[in-house]
DSSP file (Angstrom, degrees, kcal/mol; ACC not computed):
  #  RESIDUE AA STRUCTURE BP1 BP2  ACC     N-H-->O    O-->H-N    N-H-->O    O-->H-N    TCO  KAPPA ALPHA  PHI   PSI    X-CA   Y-CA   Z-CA
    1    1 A X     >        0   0    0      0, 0.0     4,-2.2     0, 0.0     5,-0.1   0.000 360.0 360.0 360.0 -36.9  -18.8    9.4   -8.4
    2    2 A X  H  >  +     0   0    0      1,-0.2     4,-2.8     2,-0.2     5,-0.4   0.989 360.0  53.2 -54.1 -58.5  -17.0    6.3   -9.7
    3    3 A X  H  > S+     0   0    0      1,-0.2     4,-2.0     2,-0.2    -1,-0.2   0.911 104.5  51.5 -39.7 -50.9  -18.8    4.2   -7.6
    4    4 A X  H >> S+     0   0    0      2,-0.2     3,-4.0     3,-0.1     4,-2.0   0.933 108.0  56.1 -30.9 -72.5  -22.1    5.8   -8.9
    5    5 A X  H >X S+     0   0    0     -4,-2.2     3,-3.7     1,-0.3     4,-0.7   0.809 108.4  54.9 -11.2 -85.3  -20.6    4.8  -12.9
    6    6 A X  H 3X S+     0   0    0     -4,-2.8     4,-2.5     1,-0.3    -1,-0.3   0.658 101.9  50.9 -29.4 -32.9  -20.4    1.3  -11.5
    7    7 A X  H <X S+     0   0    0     -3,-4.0     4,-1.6    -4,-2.0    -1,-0.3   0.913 114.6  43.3 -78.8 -35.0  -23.9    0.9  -10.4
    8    8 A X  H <X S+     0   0    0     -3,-3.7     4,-2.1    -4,-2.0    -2,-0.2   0.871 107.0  55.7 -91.9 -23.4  -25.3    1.8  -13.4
    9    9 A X  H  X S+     0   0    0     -4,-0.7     4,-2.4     2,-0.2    -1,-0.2   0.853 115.5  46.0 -17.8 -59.9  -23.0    0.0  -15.7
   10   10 A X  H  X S+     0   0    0     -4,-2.5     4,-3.0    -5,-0.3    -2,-0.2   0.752 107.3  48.7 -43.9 -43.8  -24.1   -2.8  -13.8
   11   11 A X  H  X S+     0   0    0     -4,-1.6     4,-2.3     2,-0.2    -2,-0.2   0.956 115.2  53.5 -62.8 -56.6  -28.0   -2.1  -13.6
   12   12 A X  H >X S+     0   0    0     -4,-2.1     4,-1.5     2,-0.2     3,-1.2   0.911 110.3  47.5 -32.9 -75.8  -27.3   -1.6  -17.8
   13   13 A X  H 3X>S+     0   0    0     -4,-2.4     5,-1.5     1,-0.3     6,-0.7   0.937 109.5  55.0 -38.6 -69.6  -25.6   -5.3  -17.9
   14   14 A X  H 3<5S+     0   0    0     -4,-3.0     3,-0.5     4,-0.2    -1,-0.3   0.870 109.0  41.5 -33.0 -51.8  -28.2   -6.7  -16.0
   15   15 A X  H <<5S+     0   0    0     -4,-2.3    -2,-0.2    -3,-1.2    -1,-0.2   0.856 108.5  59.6 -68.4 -30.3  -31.0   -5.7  -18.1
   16   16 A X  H  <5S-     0   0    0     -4,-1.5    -1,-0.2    -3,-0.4    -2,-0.2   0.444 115.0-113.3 -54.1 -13.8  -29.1   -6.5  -21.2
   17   17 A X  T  <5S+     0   0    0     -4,-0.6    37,-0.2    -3,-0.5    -3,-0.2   0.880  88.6 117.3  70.3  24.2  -28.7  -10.4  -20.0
   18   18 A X  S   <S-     0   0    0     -5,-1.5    -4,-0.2    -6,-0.2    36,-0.2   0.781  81.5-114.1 -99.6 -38.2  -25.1   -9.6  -19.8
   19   19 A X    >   -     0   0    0     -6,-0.7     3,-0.5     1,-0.1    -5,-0.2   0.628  12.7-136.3  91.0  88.0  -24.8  -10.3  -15.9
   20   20 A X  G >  S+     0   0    0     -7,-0.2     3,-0.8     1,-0.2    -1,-0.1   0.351  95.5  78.5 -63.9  10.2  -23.9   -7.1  -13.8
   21   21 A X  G 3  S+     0   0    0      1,-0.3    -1,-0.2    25,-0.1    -2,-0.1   0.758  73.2  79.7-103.4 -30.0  -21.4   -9.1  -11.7
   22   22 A X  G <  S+     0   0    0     -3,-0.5    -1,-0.3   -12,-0.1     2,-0.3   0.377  88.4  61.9 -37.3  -3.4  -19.1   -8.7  -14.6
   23   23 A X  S <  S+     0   0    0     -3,-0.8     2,-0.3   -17,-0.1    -1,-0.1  -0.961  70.3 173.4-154.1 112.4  -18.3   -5.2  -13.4
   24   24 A X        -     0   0    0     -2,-0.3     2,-0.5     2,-0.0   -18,-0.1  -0.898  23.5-149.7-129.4 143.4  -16.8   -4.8  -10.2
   25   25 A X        +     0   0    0     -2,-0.3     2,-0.2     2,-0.0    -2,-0.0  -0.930  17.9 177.9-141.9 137.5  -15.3   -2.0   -7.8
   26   26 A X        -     0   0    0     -2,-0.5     2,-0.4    10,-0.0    10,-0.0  -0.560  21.4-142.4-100.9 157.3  -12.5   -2.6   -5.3
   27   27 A X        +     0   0    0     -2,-0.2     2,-0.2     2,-0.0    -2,-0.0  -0.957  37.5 141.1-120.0 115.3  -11.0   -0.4   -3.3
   28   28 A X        -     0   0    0     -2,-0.4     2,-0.4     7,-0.0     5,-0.1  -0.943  37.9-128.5-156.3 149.6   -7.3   -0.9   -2.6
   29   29 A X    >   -     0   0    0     -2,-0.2     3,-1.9     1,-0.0     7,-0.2  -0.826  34.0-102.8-110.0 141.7   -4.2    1.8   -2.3
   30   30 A X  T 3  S+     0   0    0     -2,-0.4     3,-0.1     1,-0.3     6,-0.0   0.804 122.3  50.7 -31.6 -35.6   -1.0    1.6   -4.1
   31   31 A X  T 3  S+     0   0    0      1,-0.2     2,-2.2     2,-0.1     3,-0.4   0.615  90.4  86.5 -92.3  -5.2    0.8    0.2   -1.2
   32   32 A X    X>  +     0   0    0     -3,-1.9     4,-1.5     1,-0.2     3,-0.6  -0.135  49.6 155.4 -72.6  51.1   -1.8   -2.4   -0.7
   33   33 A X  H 3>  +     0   0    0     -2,-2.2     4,-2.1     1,-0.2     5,-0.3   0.833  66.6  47.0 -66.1 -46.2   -0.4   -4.8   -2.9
   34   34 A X  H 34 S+     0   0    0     -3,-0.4     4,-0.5     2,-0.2    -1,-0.2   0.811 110.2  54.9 -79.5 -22.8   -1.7   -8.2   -1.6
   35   35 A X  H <> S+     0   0    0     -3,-0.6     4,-4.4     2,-0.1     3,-0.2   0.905 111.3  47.1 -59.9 -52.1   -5.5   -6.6   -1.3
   36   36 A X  H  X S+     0   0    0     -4,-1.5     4,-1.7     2,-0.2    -2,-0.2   0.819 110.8  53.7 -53.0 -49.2   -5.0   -5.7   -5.2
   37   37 A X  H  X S+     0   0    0     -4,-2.1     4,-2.3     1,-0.2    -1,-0.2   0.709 112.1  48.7  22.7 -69.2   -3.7   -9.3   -5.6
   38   38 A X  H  > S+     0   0    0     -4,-0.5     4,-0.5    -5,-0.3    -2,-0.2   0.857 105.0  47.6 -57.6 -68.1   -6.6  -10.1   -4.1
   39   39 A X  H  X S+     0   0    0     -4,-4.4     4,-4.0     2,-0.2     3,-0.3   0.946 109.0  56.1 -65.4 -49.9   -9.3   -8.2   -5.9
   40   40 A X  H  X S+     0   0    0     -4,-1.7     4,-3.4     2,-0.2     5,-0.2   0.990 109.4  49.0 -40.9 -78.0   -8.0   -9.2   -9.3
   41   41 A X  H  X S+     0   0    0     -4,-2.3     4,-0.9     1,-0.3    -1,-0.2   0.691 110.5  50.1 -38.2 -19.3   -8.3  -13.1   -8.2
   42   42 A X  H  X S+     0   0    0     -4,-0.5     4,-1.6    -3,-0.3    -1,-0.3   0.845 109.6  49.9 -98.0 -27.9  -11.6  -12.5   -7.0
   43   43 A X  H  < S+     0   0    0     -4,-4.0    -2,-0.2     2,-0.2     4,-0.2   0.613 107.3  56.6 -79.5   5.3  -12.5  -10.9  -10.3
   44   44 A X  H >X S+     0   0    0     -4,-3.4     3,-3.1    -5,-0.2     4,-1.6   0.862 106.8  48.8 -70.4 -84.7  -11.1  -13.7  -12.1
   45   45 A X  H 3X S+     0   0    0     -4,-0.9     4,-2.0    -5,-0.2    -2,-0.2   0.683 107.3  51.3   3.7 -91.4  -13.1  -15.9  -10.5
   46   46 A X  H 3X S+     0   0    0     -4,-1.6     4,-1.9     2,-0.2    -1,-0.2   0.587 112.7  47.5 -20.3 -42.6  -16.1  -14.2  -10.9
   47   47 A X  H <> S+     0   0    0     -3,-3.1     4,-2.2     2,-0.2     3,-0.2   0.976 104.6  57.7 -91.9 -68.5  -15.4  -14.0  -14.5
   48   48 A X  H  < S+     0   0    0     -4,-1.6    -2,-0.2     2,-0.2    -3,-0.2   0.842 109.7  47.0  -9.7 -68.4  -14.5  -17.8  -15.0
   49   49 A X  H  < S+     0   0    0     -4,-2.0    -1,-0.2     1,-0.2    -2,-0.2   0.931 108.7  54.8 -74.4 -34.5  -18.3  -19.0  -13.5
   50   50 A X  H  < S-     0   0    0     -4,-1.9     2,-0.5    -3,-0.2    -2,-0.2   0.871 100.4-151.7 -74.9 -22.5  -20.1  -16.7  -15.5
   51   51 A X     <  -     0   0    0     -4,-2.2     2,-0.3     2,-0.0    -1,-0.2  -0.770  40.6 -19.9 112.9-150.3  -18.6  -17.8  -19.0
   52   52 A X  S    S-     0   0    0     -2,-0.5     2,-0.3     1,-0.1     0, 0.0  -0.703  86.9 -83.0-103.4 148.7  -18.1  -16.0  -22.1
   53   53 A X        -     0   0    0     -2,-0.3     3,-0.5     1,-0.1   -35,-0.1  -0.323  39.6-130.5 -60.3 116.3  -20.0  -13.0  -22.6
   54   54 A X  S    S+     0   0    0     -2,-0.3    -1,-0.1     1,-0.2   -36,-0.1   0.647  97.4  49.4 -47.7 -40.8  -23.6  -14.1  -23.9
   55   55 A X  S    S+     0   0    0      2,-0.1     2,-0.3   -37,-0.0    -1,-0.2   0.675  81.2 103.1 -75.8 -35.0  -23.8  -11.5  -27.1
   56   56 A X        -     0   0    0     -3,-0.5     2,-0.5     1,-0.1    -4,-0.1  -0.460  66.0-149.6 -89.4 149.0  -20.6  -12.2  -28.5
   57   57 A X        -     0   0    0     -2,-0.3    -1,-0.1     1,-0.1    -2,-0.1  -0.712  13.4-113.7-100.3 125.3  -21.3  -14.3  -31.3
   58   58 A X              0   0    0     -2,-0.5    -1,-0.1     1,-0.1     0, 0.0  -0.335 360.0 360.0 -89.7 153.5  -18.9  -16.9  -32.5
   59   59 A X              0   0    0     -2,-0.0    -1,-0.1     0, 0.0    -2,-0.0   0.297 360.0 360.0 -88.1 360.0  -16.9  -17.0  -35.8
């Protein structure tokens, strides 16, 4: 069901001009600590080339 959420959060962001890649889901277990590691860095990343969020409007 989560997953579902995600996809459509995404679809939303997309249409919006927001960039659905901003919204991500990993899968990782508590003892999986270097996959979690992992997924964060890659959603840093991710977050880093796309920029500042497109809507917010600066002061």
């Amino acid at each position: 069901m989560a997953e579902k959420h995600v996809n459509f959060v995404k679809r939303i962001l997309e249409r919006r001009g927001i960039g659905g890649d901003r919204v991500n889901m990993y899968h990782c277990s508590a003892a999986e600590v270097g996959r979690f590691k992992e997924s964060v860095e890659d959603m840093m990343s991710k977050i880093r080339k796309l920029g500042p969020n497109p809507l917010r409007q600066e002061k």
